[in-house]
C-alpha positions as CSV (number, residue, x, y, z in Angstrom):
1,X,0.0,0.0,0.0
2,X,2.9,2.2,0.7
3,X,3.6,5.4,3.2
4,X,1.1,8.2,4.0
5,X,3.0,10.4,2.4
6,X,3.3,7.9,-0.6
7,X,-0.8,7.5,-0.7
8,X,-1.0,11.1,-0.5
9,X,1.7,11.9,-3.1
10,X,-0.5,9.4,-5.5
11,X,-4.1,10.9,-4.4
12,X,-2.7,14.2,-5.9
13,X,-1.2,12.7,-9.1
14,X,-4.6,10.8,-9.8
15,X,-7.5,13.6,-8.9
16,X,-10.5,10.6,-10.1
17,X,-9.4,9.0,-7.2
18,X,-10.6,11.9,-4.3
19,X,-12.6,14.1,-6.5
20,X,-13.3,16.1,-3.0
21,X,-10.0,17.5,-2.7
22,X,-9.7,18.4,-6.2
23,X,-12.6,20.7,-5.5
24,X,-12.4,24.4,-6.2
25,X,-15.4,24.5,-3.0
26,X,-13.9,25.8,0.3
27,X,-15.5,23.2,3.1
28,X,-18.5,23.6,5.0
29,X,-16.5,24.3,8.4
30,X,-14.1,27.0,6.8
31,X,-16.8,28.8,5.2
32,X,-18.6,28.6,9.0
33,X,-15.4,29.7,10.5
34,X,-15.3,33.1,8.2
35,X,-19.1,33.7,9.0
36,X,-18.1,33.8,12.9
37,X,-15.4,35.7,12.6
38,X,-17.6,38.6,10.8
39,X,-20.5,38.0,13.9
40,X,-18.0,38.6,16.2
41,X,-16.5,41.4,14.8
42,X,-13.1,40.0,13.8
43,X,-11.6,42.8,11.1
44,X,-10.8,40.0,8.6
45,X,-7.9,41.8,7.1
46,X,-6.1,41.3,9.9
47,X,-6.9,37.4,10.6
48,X,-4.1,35.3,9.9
49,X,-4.6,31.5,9.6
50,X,-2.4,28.2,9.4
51,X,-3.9,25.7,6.7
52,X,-2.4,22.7,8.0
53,X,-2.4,20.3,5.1
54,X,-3.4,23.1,2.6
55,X,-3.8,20.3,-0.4
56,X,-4.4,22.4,-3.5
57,X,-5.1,25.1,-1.5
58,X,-9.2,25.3,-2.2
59,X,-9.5,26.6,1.5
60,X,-6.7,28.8,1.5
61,X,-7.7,30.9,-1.5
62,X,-11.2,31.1,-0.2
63,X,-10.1,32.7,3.0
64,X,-7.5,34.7,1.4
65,X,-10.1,36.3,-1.0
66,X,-12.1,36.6,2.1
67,X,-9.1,39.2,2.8
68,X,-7.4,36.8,5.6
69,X,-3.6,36.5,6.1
70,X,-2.7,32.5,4.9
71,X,0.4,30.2,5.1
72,X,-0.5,27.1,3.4
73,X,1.5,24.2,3.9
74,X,1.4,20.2,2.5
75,X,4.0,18.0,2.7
76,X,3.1,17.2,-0.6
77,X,5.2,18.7,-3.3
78,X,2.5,18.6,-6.6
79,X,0.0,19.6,-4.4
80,X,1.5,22.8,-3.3
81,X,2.6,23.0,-6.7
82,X,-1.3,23.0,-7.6
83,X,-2.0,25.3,-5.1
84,X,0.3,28.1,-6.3
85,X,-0.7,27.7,-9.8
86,X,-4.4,28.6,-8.7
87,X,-3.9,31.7,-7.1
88,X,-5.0,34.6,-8.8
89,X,-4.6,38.0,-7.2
90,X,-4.4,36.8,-3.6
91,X,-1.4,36.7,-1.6
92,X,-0.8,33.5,0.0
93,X,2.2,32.1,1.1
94,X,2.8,28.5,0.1
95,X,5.3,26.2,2.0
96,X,6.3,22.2,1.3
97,X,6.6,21.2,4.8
98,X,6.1,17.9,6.9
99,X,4.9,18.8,10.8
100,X,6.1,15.3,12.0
């Protein structure tokens, strides 16, 4: 079967097999997240968030058009490759890094 880091390195070379993550669709918890920020008063511009295991970044762009500070970081090479090739006008940071 191979590694985590092997099965995730494959999942991101073959997008028919997770068609989730492949999404352009920020996820129903980050989206929440933003919402509660703006109830509570939180001056977006000057939120910064951690993606932890960013993918192809489909979350970070969505907060960072949402005007949020965002260091992404996968330790999966093509995906943060993807990622960075997605963003448009945003400014996100982008890192290949492995927390363990």
């Amino acid at each position: 079967m191979g590694t985590q880091r092997e099965i995730w390195q494959q999942e991101h070379i073959s997008p028919e097999t997770f068609v989730r993550i492949h999404s352009d669709t920020p996820s129903g918890p980050v989206v929440r997240f933003v919402d509660f920020l703006k109830e509570n008063g939180v001056e977006l511009e000057h939120a910064r968030v951690l993606d932890i295991g960013c993918g192809k970044g489909r979350n970070s762009i969505f907060l960072a058009k949402k005007g949020i500070g965002v260091v992404g970081i996968d330790f999966v090479p093509e995906a943060v490759a993807d990622a960075e090739s997605r963003v448009g006008e945003e400014h996100i940071e982008f890192r290949v890094m492995d927390l363990t």
